[in-house]
C-alpha positions in Angstrom: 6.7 -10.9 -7.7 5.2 -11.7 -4.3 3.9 -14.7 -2.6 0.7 -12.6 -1.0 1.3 -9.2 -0.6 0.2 -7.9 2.8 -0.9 -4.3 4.0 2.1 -4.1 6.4 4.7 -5.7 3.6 3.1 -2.6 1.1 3.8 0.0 3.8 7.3 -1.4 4.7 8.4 -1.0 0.6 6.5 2.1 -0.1 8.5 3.7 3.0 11.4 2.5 1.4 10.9 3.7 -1.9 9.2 7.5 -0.8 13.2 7.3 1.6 15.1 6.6 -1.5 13.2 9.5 -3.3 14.3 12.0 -0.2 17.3 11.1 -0.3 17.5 11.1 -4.1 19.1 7.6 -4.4 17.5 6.9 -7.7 18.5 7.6 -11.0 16.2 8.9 -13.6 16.5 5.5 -15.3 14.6 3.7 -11.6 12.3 6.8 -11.2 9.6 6.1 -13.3 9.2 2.4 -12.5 9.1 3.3 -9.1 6.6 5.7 -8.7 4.6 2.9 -10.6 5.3 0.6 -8.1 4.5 3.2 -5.7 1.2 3.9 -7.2 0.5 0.2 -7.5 0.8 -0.3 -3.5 -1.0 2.8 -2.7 -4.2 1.6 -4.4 -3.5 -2.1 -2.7 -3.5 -0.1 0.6 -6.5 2.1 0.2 -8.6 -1.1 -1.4 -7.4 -2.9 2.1 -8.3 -0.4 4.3 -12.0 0.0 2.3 -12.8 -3.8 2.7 -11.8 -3.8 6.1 -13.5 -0.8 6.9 -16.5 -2.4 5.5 -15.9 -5.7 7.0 -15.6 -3.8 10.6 -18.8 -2.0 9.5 -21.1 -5.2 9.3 -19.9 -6.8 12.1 -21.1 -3.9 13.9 -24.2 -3.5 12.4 -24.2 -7.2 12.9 -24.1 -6.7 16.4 -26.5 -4.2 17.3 -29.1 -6.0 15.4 
């Protein structure tokens, strides 16, 4: 589907899918496939922000070593 999806390029769709759902600009027919999508991104974003949480967290501990 994607080249390399991205944290920023996840937020950017799932923004665009939670407007549509506001503004009810999907027919039952699009809904369920994207709330998967939705649900797929979401768990990309909150694996990205764990590794780079960790990632942050040894380069600290790194430091004060």
């Amino acid at each position: 589907m994607e080249d390399k999806l991205t944290y920023k390029s996840a937020m950017e769709e799932i923004e665009s899918l939670v407007k549509l759902l506001e503004e009810n600009k999907l027919d039952v027919d699009e809904l369920s496939e994207k709330v998967k999508r939705m649900a797929v991104l979401v768990e990309f974003c909150k694996s990205k922000l764990h590794r780079t949480e960790e990632d942050v967290n040894n380069v600290l501990k790194s430091i004060t070593e």
